[in-house]
Backbone as CSV, one residue per row, in Angstrom:
resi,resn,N_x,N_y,N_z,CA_x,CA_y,CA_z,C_x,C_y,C_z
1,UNK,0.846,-1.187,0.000,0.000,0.000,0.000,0.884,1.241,0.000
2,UNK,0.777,2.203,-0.791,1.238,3.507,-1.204,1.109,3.999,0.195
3,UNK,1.655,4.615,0.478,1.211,5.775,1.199,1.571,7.112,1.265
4,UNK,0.500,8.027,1.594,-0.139,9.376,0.810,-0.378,10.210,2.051
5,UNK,0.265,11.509,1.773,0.220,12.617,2.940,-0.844,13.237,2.388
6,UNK,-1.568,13.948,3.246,-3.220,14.585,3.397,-2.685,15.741,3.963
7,UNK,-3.122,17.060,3.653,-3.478,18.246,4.042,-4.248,17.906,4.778
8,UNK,-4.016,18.880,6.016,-4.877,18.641,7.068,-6.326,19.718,6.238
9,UNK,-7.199,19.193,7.104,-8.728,20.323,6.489,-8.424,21.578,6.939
10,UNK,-8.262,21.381,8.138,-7.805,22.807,8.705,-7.208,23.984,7.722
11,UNK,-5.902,23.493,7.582,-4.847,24.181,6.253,-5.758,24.472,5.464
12,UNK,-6.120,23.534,4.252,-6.517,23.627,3.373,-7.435,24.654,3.487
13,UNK,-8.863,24.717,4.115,-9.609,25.788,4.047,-9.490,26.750,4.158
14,UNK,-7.945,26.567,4.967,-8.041,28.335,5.062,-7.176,28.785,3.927
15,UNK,-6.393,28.005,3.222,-5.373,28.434,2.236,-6.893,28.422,1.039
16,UNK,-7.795,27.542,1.320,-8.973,28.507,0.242,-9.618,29.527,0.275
17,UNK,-9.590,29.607,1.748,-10.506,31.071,2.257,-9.496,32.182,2.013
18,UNK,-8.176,32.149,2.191,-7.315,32.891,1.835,-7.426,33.350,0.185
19,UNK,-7.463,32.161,-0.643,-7.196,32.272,-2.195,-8.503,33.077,-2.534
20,UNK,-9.729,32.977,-1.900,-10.852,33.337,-2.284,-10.690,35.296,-1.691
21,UNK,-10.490,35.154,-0.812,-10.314,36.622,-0.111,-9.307,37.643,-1.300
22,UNK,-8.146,36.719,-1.980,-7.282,37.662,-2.795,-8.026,37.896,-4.231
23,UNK,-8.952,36.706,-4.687,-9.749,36.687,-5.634,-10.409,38.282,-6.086
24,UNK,-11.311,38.251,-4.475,-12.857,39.149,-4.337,-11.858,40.200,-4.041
25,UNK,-10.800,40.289,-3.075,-10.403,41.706,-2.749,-9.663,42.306,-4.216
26,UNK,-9.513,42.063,-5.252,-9.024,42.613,-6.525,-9.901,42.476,-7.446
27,UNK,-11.025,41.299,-7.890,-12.180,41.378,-8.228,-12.863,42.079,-8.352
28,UNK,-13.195,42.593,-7.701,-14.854,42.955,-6.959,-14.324,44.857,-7.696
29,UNK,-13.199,45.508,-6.768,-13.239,46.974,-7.076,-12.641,46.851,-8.601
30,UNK,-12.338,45.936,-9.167,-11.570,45.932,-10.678,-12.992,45.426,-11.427
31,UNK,-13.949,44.406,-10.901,-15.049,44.882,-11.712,-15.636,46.080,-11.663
32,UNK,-15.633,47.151,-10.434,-16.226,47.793,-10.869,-15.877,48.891,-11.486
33,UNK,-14.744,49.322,-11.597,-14.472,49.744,-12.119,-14.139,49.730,-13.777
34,UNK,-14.516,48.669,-14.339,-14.636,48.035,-15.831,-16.162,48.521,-15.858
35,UNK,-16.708,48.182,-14.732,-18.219,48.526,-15.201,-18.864,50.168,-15.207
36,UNK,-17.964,50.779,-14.652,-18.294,52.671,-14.389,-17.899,52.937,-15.784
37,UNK,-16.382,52.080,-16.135,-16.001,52.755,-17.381,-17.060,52.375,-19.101
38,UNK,-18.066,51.523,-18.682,-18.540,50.784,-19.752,-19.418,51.496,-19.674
39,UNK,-20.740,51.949,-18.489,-21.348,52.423,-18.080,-21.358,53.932,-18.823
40,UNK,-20.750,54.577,-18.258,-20.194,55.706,-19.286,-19.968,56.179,-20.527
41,UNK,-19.644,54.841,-20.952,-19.054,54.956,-22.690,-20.340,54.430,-23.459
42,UNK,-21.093,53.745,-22.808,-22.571,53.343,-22.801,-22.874,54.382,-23.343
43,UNK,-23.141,55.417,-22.106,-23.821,56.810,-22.046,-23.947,57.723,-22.861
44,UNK,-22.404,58.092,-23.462,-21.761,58.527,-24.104,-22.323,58.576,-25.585
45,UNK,-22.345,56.900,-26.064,-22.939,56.475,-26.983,-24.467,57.162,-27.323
46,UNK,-25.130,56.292,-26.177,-26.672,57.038,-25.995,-27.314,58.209,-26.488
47,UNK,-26.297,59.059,-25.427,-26.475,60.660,-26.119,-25.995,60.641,-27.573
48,UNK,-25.318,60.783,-27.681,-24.954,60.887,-29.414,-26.027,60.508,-30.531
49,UNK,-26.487,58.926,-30.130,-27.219,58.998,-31.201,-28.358,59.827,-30.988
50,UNK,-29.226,59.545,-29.790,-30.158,60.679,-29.527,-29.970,61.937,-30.182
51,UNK,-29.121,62.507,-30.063,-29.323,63.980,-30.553,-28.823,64.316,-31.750
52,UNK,-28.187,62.986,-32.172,-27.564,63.049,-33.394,-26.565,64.286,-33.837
53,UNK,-25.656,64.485,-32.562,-24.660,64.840,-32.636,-23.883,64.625,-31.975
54,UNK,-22.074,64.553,-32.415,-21.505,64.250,-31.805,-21.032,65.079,-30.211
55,UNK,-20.866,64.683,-28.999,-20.510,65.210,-27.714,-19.163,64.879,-27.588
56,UNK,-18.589,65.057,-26.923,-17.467,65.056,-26.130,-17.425,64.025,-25.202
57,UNK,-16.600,63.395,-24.768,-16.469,62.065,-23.725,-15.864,62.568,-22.876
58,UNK,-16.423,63.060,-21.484,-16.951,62.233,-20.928,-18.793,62.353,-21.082
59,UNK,-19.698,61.740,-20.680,-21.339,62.602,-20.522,-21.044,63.984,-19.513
60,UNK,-22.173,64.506,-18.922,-22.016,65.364,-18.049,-22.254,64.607,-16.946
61,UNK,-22.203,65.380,-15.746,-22.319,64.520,-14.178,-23.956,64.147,-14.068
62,UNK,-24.615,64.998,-14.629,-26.073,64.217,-14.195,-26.488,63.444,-15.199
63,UNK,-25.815,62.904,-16.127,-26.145,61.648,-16.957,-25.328,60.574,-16.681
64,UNK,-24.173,61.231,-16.123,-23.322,59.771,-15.910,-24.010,59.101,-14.289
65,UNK,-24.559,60.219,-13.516,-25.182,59.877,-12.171,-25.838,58.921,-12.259
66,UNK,-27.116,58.800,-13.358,-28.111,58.380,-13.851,-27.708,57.014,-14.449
67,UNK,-26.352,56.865,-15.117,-25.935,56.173,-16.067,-24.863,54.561,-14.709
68,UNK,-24.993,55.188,-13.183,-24.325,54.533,-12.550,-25.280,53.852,-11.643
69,UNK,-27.007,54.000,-11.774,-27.645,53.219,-10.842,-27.665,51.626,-11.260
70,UNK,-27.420,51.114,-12.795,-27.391,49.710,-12.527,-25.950,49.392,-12.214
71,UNK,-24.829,50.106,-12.438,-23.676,49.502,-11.612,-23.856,49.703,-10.205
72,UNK,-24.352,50.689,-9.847,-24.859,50.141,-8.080,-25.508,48.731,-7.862
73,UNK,-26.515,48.959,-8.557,-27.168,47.676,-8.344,-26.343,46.256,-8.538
74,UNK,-25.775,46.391,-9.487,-24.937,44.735,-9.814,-23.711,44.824,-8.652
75,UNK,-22.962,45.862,-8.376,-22.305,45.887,-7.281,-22.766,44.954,-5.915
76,UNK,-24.105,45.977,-5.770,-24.499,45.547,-4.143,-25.022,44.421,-3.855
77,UNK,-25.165,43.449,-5.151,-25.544,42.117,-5.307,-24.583,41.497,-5.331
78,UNK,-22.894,42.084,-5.679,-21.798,41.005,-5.944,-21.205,40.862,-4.388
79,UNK,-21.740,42.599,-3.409,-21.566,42.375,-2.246,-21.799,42.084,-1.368
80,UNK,-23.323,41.536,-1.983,-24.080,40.534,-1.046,-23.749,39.107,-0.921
81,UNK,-23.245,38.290,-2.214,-22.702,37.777,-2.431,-21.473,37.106,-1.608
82,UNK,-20.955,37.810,-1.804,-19.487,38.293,-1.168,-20.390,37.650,0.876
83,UNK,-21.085,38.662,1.261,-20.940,38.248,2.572,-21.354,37.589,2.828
84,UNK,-22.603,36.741,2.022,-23.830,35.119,2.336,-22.371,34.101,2.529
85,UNK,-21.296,34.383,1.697,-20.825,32.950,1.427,-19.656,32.932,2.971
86,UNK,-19.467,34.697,3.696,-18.885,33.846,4.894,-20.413,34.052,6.080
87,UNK,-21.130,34.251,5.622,-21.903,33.957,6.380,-22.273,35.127,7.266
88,UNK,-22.169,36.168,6.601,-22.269,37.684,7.236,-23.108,38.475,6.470
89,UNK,-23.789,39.963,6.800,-24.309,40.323,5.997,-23.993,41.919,5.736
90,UNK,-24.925,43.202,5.749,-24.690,44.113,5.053,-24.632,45.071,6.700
91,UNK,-25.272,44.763,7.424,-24.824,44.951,8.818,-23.798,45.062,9.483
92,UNK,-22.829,44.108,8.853,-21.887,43.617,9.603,-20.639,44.570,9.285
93,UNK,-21.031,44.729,7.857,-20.310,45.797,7.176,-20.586,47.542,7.820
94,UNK,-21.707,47.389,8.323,-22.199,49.096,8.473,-22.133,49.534,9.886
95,UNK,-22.591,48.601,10.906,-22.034,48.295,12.396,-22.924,49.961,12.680
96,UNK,-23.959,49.601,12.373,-25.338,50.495,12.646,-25.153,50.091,14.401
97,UNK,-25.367,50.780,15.570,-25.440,50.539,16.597,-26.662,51.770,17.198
98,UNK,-28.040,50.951,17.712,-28.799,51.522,18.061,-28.382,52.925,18.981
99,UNK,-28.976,54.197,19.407,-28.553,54.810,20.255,-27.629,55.852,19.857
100,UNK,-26.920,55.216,18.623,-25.260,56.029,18.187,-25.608,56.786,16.984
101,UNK,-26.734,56.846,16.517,-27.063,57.251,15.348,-26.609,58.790,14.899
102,UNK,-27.004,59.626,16.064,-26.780,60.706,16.371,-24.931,60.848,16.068
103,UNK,-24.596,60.562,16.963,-23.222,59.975,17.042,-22.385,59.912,15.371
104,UNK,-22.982,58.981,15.391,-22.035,58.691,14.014,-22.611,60.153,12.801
105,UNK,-23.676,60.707,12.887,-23.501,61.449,11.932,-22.757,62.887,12.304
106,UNK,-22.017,63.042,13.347,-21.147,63.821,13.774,-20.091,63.046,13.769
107,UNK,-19.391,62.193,13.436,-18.718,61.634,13.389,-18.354,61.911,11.829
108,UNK,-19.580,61.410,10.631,-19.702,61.571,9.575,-19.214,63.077,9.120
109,UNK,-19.589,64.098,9.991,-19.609,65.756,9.271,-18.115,65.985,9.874
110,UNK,-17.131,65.284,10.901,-16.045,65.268,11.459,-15.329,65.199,9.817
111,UNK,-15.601,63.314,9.930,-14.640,63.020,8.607,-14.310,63.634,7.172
112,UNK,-16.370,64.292,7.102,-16.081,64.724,6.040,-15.379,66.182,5.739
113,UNK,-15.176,66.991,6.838,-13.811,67.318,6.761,-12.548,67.255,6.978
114,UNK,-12.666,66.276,7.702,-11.319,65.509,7.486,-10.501,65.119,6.071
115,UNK,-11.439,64.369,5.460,-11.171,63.848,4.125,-11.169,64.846,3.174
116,UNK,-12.056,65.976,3.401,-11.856,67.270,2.020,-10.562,67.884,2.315
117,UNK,-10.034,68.394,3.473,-8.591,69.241,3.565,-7.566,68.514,2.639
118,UNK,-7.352,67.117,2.717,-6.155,66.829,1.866,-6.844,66.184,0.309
119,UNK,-7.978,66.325,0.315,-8.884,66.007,-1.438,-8.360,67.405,-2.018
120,UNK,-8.994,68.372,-1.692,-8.583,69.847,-1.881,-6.947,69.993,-2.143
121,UNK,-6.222,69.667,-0.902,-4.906,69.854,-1.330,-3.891,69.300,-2.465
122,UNK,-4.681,68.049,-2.294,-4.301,67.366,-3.426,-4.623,67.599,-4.896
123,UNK,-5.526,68.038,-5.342,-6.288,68.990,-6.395,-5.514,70.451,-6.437
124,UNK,-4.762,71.402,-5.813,-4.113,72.251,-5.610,-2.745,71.650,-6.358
125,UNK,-2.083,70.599,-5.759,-0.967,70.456,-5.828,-0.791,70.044,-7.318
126,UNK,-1.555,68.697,-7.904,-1.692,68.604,-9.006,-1.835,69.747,-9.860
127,UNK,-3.162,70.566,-9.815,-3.128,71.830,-10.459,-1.456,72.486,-10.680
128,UNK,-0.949,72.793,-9.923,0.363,73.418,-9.566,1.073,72.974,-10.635
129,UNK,1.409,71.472,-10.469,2.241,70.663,-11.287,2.282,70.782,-12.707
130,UNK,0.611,70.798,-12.943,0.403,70.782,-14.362,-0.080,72.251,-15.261
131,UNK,-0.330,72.881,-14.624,0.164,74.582,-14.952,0.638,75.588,-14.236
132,UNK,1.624,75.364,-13.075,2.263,76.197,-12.786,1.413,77.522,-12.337
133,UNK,2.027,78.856,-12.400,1.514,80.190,-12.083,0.065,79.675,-12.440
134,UNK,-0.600,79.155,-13.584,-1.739,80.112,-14.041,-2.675,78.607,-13.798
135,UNK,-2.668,78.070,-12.619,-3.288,77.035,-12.078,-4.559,77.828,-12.076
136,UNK,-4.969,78.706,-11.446,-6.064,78.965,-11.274,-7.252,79.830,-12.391
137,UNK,-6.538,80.194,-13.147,-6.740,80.297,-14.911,-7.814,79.060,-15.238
138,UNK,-6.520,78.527,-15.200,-6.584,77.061,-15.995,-8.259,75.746,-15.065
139,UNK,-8.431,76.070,-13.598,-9.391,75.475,-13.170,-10.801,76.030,-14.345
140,UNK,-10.623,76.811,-15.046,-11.797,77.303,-15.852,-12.007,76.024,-16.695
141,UNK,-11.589,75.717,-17.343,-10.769,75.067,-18.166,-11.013,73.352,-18.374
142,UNK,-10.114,72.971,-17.260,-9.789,71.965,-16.610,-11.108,70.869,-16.261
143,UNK,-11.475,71.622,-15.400,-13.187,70.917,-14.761,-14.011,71.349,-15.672
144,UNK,-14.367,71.955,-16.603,-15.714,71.878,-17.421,-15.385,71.997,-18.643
145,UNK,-15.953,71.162,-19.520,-16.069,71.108,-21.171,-17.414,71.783,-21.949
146,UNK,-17.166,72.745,-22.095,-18.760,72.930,-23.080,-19.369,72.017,-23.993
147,UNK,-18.390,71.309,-24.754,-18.849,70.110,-25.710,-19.182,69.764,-25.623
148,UNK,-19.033,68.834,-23.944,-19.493,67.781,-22.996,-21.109,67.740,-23.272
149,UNK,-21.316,69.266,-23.471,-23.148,69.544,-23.095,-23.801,69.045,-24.051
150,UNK,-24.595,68.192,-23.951,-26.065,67.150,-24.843,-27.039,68.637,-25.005
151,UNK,-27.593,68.367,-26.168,-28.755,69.450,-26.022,-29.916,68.575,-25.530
152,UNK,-30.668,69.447,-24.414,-31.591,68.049,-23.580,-32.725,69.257,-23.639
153,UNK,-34.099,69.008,-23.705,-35.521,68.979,-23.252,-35.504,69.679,-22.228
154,UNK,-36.360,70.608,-21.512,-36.192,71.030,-20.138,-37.120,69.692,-19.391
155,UNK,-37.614,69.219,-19.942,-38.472,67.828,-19.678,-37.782,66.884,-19.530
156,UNK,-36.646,66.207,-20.458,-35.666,65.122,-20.351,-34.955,65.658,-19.569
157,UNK,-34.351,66.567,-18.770,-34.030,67.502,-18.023,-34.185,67.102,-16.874
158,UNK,-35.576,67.366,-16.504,-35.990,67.318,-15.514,-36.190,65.847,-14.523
159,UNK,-36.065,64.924,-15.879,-36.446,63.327,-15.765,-34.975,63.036,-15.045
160,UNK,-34.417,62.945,-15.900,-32.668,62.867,-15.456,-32.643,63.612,-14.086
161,UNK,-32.693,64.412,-13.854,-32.162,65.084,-12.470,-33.040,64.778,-11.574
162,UNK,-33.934,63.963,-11.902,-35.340,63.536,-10.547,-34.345,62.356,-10.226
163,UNK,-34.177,61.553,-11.220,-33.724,59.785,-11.149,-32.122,60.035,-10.331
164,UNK,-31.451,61.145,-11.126,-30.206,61.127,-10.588,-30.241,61.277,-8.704
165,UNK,-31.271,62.443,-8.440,-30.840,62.902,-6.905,-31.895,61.949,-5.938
166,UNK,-32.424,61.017,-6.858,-33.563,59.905,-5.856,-32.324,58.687,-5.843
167,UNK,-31.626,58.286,-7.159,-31.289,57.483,-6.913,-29.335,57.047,-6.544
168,UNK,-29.137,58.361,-7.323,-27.508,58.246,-6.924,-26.669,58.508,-4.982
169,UNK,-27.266,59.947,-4.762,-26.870,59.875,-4.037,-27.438,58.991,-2.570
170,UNK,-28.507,58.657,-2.186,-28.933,57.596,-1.396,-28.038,55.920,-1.494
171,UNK,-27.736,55.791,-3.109,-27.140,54.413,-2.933,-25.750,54.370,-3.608
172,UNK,-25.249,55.849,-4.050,-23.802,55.002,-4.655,-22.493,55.246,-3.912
173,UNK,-23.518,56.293,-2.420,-22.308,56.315,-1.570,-22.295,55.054,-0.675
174,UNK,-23.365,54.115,0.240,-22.806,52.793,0.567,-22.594,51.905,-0.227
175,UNK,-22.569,52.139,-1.775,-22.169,50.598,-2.295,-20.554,51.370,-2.643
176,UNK,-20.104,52.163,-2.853,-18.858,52.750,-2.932,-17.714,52.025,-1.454
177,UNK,-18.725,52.309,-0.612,-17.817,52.078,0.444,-17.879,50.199,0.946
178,UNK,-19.022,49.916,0.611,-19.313,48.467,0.843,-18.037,47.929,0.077
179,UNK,-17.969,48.421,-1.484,-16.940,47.842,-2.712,-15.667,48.136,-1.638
180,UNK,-15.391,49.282,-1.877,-13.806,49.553,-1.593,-13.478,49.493,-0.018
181,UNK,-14.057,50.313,0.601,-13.653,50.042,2.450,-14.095,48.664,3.057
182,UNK,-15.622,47.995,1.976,-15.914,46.842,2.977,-14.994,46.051,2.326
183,UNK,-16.000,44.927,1.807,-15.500,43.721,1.405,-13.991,43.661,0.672
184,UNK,-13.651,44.451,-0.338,-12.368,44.943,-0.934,-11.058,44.890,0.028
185,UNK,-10.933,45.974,0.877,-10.155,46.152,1.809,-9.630,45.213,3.062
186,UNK,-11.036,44.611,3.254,-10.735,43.424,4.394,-10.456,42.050,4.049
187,UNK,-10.900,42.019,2.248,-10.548,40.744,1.982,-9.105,40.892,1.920
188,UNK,-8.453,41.981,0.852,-6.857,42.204,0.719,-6.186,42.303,2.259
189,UNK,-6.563,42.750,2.913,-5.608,43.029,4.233,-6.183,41.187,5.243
190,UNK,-6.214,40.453,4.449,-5.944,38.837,4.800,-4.973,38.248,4.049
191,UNK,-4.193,38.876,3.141,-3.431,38.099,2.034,-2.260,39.317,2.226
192,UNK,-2.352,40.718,2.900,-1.159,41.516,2.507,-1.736,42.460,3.891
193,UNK,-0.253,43.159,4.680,-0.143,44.432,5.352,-1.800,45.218,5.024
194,UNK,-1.944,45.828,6.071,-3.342,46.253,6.047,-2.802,47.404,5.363
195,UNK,-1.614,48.320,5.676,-1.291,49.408,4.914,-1.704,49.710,3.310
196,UNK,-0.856,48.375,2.685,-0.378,48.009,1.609,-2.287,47.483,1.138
197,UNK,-3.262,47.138,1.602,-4.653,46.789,1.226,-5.239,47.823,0.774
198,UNK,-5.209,48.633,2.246,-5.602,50.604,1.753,-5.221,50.929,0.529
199,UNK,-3.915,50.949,0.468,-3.690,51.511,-0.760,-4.148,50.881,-1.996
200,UNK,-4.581,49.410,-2.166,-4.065,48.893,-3.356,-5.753,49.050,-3.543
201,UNK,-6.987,49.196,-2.253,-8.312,49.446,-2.700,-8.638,50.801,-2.790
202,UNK,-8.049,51.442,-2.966,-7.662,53.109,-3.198,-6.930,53.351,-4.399
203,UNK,-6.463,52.910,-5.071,-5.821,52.925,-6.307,-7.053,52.976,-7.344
204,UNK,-7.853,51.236,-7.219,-8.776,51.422,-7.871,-9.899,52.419,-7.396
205,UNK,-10.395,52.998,-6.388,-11.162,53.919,-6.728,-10.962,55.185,-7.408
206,UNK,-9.529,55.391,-6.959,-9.097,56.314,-7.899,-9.341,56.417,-9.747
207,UNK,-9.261,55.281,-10.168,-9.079,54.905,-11.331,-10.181,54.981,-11.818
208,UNK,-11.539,54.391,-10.689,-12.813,54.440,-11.249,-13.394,56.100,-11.218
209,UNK,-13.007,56.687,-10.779,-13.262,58.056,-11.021,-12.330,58.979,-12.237
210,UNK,-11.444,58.147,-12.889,-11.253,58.941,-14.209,-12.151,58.656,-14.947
211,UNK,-13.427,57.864,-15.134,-14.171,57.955,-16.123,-15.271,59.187,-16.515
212,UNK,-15.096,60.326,-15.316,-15.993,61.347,-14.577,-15.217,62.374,-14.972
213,UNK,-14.049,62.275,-15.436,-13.051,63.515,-15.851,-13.667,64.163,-17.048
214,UNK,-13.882,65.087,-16.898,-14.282,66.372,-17.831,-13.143,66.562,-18.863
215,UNK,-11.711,66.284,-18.890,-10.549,67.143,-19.668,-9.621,66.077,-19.692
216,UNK,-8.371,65.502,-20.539,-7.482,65.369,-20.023,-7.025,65.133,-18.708
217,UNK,-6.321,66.446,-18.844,-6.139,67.136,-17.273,-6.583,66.905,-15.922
218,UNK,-8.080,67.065,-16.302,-9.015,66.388,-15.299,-8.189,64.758,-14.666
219,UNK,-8.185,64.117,-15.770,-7.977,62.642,-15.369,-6.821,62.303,-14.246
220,UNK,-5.470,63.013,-14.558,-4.816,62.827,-13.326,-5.004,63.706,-12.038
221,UNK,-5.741,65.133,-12.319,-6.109,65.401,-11.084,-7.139,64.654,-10.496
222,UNK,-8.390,63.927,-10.964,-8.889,63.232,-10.397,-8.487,61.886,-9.609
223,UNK,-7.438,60.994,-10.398,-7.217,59.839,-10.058,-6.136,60.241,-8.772
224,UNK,-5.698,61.112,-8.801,-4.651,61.546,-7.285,-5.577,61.764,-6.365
225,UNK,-6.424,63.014,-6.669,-7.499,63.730,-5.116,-8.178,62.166,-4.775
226,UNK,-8.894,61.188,-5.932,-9.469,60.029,-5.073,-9.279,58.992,-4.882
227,UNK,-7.492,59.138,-4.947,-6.475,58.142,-4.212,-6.487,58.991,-3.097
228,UNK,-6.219,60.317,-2.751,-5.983,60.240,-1.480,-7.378,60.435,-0.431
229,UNK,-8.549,60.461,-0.776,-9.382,60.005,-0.577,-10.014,58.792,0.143
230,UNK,-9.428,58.055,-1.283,-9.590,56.454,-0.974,-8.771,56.256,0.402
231,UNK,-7.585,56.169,0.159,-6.613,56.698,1.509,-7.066,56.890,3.000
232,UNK,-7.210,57.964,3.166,-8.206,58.502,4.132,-9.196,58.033,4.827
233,UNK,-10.059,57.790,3.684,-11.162,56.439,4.335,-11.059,55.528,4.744
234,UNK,-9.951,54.671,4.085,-9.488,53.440,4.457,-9.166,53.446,5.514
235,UNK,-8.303,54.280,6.428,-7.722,54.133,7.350,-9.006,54.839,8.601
236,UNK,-9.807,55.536,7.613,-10.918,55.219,9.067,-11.789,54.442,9.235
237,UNK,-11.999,53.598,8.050,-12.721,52.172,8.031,-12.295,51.368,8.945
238,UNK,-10.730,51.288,8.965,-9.684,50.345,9.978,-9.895,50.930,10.869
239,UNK,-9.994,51.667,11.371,-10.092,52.182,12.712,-10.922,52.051,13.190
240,UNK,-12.095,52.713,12.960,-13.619,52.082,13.296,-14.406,50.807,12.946
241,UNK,-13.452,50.168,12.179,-13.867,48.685,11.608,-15.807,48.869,11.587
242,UNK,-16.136,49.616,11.424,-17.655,50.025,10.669,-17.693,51.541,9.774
243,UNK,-18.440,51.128,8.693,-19.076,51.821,7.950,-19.897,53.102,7.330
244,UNK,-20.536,52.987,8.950,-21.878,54.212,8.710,-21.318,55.580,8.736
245,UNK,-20.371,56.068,9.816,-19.899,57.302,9.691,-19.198,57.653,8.193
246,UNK,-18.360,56.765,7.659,-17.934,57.389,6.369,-19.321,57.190,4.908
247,UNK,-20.413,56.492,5.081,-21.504,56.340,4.681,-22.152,57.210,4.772
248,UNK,-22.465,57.997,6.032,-22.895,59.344,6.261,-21.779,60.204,5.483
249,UNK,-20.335,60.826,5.689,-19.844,61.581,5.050,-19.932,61.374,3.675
250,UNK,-19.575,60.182,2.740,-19.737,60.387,0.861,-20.968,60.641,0.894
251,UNK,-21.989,59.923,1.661,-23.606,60.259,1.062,-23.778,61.956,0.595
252,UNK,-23.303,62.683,2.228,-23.507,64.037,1.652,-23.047,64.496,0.904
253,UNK,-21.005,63.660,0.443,-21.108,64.920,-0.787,-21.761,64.018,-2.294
254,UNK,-22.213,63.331,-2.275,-23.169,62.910,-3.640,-24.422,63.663,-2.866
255,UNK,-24.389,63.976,-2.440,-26.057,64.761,-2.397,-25.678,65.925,-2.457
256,UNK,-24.996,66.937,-2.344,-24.615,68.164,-2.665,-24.072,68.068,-4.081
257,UNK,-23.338,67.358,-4.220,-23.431,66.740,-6.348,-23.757,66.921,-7.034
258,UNK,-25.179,66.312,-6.423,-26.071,66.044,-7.669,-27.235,66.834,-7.266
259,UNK,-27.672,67.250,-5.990,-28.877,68.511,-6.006,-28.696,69.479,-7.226
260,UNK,-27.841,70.374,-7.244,-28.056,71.192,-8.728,-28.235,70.749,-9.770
261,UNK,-27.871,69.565,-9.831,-28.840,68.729,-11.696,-30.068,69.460,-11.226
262,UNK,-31.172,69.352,-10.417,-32.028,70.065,-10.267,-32.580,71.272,-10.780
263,UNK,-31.750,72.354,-10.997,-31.333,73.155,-11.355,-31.531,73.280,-13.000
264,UNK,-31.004,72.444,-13.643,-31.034,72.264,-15.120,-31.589,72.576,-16.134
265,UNK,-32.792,72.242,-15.418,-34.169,72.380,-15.790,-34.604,73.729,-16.563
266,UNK,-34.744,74.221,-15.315,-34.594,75.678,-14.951,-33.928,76.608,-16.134
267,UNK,-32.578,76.333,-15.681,-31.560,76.893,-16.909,-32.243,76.798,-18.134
268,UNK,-32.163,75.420,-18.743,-33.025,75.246,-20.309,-33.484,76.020,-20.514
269,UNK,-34.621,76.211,-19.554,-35.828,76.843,-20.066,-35.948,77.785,-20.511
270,UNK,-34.770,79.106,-19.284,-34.755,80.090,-19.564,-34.119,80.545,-20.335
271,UNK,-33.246,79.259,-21.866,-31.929,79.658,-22.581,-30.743,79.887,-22.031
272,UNK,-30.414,79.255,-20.596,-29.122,79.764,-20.099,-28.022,78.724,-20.946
């Protein structure tokens, strides 16, 4: 009779639970970010033929808003996913604690200036880099494309900026953070330095926000300000190992975002 060495079960599962954790933690924010960028170019498409003229790439922010509720949706299903199979759920991720509610959304208006001082600075510094003296010229420029602009309906207008501020900002700031601070971050920081996780689920959000760049230009100032962003969060995700306070801070700024699509309307109408 042969005889044959066995992995213990022990080992083994966890060298699968391990393999599976490096899978989903590079997975998961690298799909979605394939899917913002498809999403977009989708969009992109859309408009064009609609108006039967050509636009500029990127869409504007309240079509691409509009253009990101089914990647929320397929997201928050891959991150549901993600927690049935260890047996956890969307809770566990958000660490809602009765009583604290109050709490955490001062906690939330803390971070979220926390996190804008070095978003801002970082947007400064880039600026700097890439035009020198006449940085602030050049923000004219930089962040807005006229091309960009679809000729829209004050009616299609109005449709778009209802869907965008009902549905973006309520859900694409916790599936943002579910992707990158939850499941993302904690799966990588089982296979690598928690440091080295932050960063590497911060890279891709960064990346998924060049598809939102207005210019060139835009693109590396964006992919820096929401690396250091990503950054930032990460390390207060780790710290608070829950959710809701930085859930409360992105929610508000996608709701300050996208309220002026609101606005749009308006403008049309009056020929602005």
């Amino acid at each position: 009779m042969v005889a044959t060495t066995r992995t213990p079960t022990g080992s083994g599962a966890g060298a699968r639970s391990r393999a599976r954790a490096l899978a989903w933690g590079l997975g998961l924010p690298a799909a979605r970010v394939a899917m913002v960028a498809a999403a977009c170019t989708l969009a992109w498409l859309v408009v064009g033929w609609a108006s039967g003229t050509a636009t500029a790439f990127p869409v504007p922010p309240l079509i691409a808003a509009v253009a990101m509720l089914p990647v929320n949706l397929v997201c928050l299903g891959l991150v549901l996913r993600r927690l049935r199979a260890e047996g956890r759920g969307l809770g566990d991720l958000v660490g809602y604690r009765r009583g604290r509610v109050g709490r955490d959304v001062l906690w939330g208006l803390l971070w979220l200036v926390m996190l804008y001082v070095p978003f801002v600075l970082t947007i400064m510094l880039v600026m700097r880099v890439l035009h020198g003296d006449a940085m602030f010229v050049a923000f004219e420029t930089v962040f807005f494309d006229p091309e960009a602009l679809p000729p829209l309906s004050p009616v299609a207008a109005s449709v778009l900026a209802i869907v965008a501020v009902v549905t973006f900002a309520p859900l694409n700031a916790p599936v943002e953070e579910f992707v990158y601070r939850g499941t993302a971050q904690q799966d990588l920081s089982r296979r690598m330095p928690v440091a080295l996780a932050i960063v590497v689920a911060s890279v891709f959000f960064g990346l998924q926000h060049i598809w939102y760049a207005p210019t060139p230009d835009a693109v590396l100032v964006y992919a820096c300000a929401f690396f250091v962003w990503g950054v930032g969060s990460g390390i207060i995700a780790w710290r608070q190992r829950r959710l809701l306070p930085l859930i409360v801070a992105h929610g508000l700024v996608n709701l300050l975002t996208s309220l002026p699509s609101l606005a749009v309307p308006f403008l049309l109408a009056n020929g602005a």
